[in-house]
ZADO-1210 file (C-alpha; in nm, 4 decimals, padded with zeros to 6 digits):
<atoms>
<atom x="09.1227" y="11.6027" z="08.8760" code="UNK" pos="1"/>
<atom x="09.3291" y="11.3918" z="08.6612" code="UNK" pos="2"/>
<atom x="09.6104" y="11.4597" z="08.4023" code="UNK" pos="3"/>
<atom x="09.4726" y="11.4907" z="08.0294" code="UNK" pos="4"/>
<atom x="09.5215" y="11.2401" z="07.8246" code="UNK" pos="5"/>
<atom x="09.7802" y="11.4126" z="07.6012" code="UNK" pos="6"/>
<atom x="10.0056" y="11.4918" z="07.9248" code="UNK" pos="7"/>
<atom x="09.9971" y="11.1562" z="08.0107" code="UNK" pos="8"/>
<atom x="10.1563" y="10.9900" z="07.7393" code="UNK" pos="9"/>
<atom x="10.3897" y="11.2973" z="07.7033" code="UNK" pos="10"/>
<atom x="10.5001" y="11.2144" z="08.0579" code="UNK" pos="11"/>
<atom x="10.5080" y="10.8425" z="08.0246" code="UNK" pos="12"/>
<atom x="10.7398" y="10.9179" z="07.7289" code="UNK" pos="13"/>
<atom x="10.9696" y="11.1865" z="07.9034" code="UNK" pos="14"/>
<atom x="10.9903" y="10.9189" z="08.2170" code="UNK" pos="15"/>
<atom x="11.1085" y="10.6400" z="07.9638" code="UNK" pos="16"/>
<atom x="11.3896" y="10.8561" z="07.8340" code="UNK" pos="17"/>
<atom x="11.4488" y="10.9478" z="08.2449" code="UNK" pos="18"/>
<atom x="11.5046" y="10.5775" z="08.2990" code="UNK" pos="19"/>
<atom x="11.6889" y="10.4925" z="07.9807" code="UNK" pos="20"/>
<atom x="11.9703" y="10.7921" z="08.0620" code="UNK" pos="21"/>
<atom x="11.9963" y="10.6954" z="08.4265" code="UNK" pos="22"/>
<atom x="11.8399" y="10.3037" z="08.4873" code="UNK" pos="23"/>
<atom x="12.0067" y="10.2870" z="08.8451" code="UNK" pos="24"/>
<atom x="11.8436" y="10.5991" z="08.9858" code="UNK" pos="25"/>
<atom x="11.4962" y="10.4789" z="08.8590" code="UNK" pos="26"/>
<atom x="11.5737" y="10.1038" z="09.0062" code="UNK" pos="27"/>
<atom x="11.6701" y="10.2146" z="09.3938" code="UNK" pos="28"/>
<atom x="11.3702" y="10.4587" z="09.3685" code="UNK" pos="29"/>
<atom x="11.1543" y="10.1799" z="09.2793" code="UNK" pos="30"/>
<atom x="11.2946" y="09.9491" z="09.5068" code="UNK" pos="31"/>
<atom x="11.2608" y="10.1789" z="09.8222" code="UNK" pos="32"/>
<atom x="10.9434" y="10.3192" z="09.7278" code="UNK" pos="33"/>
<atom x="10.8258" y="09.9579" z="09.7557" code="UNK" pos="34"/>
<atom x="10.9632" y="09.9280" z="10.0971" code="UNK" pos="35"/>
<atom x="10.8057" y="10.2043" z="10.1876" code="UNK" pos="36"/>
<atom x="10.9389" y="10.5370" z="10.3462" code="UNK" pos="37"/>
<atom x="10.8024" y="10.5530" z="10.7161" code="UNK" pos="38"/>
<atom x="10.7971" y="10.8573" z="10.9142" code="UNK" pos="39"/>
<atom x="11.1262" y="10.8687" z="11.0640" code="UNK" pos="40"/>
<atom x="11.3568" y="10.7852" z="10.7763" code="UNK" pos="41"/>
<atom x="11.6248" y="11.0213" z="10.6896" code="UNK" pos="42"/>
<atom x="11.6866" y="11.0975" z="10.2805" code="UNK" pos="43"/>
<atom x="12.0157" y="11.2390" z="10.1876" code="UNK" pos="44"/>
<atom x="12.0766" y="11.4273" z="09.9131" code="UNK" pos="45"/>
<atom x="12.4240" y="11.5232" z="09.7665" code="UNK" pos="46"/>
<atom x="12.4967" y="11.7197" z="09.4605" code="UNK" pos="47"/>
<atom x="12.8519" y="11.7506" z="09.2677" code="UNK" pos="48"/>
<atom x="12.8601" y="11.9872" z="09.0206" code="UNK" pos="49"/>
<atom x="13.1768" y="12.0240" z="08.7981" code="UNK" pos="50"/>
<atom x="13.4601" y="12.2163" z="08.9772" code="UNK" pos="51"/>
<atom x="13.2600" y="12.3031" z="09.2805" code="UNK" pos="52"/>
<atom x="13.2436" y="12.1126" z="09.6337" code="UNK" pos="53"/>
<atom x="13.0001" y="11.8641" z="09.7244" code="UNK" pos="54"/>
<atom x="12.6842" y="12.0056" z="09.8631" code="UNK" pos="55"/>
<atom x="12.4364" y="11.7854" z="10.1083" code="UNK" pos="56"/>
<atom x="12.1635" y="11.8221" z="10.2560" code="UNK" pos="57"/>
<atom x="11.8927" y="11.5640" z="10.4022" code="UNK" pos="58"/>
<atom x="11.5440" y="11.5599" z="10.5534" code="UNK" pos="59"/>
<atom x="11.3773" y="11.3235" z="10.8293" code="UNK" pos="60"/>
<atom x="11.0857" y="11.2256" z="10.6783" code="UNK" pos="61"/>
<atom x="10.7428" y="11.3344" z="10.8896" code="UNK" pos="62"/>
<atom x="10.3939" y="11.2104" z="10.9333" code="UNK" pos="63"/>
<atom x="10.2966" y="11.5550" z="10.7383" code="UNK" pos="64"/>
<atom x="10.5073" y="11.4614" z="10.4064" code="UNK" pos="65"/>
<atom x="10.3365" y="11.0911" z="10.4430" code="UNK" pos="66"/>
<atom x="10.0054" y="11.2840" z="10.4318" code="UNK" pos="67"/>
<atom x="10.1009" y="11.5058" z="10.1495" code="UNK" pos="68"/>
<atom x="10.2434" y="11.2116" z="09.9228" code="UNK" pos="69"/>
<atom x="09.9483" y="11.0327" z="09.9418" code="UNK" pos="70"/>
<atom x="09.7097" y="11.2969" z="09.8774" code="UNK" pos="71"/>
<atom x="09.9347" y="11.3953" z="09.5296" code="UNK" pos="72"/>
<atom x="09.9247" y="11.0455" z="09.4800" code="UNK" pos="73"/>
<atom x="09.5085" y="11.0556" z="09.4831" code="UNK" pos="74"/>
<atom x="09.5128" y="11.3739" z="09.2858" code="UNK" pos="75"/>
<atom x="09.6812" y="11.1544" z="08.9965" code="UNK" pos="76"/>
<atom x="09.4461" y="10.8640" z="08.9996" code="UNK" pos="77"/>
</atoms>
């Protein structure tokens, strides 16, 4: 079950202007993604919005979200 061909270059082209507005983000994703995320590793996530406190939250990553990664991942292919 893959993504139609029309979706795909509509997301390749809404992914370009992701990276072009915010080029760090993309490069640490890419660069940990190719380290790999093991079961164990914590992810942090903190949000500012204008005139509010920070908010943060973060997750240990588990066996189960390994699993469910890699089967989205197959699902795309």
């Amino acid at each position: 079950m893959g993504m139609n061909p029309a979706d795909m270059f509509k997301a390749a082209g809404l992914f370009r202007r992701f990276q072009n507005n915010h080029p760090k983000v993309v490069q640490f994703i890419q660069l940990q993604q190719g380290r790999g995320v093991p079961e164990g590793t914590v992810i942090e996530m903190t949000i500012q919005r204008p005139g509010e406190e920070m908010q943060v939250t973060n997750m240990r990553v588990l066996a189960d979200d390994i699993e469910i990664l890699n089967e989205i991942r197959q699902m795309k292919q």
